[in-house]
C-alpha positions in Angstrom: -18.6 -3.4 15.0 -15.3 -2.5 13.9 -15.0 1.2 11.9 -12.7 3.4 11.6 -12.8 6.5 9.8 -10.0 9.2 9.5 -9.6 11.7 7.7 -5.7 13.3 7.0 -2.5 13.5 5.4 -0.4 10.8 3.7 2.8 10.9 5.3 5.1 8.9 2.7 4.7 7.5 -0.7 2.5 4.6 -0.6 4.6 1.1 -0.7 3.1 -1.1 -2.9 3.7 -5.1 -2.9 2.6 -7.4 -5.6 1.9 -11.2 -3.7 0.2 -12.7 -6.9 0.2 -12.0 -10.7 -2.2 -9.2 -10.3 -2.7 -8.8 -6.5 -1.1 -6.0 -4.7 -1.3 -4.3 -1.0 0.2 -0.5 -0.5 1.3 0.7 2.9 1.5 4.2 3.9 1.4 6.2 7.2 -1.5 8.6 7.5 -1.2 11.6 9.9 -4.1 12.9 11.9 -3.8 16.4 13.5 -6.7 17.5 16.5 -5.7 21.7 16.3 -4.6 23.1 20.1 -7.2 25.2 22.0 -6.8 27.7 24.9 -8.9 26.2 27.7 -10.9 28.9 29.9 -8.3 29.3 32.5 -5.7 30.5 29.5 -3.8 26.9 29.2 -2.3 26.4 25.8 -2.9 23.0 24.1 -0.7 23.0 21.7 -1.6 20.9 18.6 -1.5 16.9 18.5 -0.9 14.4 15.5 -0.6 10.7 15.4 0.7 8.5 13.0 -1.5 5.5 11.6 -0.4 2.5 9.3 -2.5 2.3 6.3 -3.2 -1.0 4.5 -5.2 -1.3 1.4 -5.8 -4.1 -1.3 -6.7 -5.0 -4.8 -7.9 -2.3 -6.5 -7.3 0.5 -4.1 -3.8 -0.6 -3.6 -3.0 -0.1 -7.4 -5.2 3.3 -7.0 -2.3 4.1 -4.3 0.0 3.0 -6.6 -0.7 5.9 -9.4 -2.2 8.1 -7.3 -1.6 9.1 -3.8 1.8 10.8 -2.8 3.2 12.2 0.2 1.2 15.2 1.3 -2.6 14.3 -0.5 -4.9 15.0 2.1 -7.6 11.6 2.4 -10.3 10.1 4.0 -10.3 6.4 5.0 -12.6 4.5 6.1 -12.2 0.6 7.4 -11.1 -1.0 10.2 -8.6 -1.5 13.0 -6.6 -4.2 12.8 -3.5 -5.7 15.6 -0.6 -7.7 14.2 2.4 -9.1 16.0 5.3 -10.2 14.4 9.1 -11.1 15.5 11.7 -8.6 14.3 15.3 -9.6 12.9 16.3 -9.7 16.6 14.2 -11.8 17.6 12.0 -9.3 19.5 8.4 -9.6 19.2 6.9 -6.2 18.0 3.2 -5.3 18.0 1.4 -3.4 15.2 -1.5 -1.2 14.5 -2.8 -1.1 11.1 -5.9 0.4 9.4 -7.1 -1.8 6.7 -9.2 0.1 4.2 -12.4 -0.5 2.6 -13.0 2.9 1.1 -10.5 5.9 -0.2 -11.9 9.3 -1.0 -8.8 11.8 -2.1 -9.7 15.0 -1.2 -6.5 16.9 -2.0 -2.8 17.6 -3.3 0.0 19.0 -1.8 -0.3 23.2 -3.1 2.2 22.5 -5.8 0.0 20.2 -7.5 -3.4 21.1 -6.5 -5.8 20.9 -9.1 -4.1 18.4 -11.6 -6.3 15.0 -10.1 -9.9 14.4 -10.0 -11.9 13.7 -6.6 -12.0 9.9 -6.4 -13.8 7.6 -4.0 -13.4 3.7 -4.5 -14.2 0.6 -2.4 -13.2 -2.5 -2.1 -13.6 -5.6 -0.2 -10.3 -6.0 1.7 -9.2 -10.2 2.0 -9.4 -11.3 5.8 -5.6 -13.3 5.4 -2.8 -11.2 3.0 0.8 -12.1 3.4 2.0 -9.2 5.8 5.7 -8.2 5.7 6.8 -6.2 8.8 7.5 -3.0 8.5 10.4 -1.7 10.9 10.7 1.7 10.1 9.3 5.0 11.5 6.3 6.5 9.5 7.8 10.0 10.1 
């Protein structure tokens, strides 16, 4: 079984790519954050986020389109997906990409807190969409 759930903050405003008349995939780097702890001993850990690459299509990429901006906090859910490609140097590059089934929006940046509804859609995500590379940092 391949699942992924994760649930954090969108990191950039989602890029959305129309491949058909009315067929579309957004892109978007999600950040995850597990909070530091003080182990028993009195070791900090500080804080750790990663960065994940965010793929969704059809309807839920035109939902990103109107939707989601840099700073919502979301909940994915799909699955993992590893993609190699070769860059304009000829290098070949690996990436890891989160294709999602399901988006639930669970908030807004303060500023604009309050001014969307809750939404949770689903779709089925195609197994073969014309990927372009990305080559630049999520951050």
């Amino acid at each position: 079984m391949n699942k992924v759930m994760l649930i954090g903050h969108v990191g950039k405003e989602p890029e959305v790519r129309y491949y058909d008349v009315d067929q579309c995939v957004a892109s978007f780097s999600l950040a995850t954050t597990e909070r530091g702890y003080t182990l028993a001993n009195g070791t900090q850990v500080p804080d750790h986020t990663d960065w994940h690459n965010i793929v969704l299509f059809k309807q839920l990429a035109k939902y990103a389109e109107q939707y989601i901006h840099k700073g919502d906090k979301i909940c994915i859910e799909g699955k993992i997906r590893y993609r190699s490609y070769d860059d304009k140097k000829g290098m070949r590059r690996q990436v890891t990409e989160i294709y999602a089934d399901t988006l639930e929006w669970l908030s807004a940046p303060k500023k604009t807190e309050g001014t969307k509804e809750t939404q949770n859609l689903t779709t089925n995500a195609p197994n073969n969409i014309p990927a372009q590379a990305q080559e630049e940092s999520p951050f």
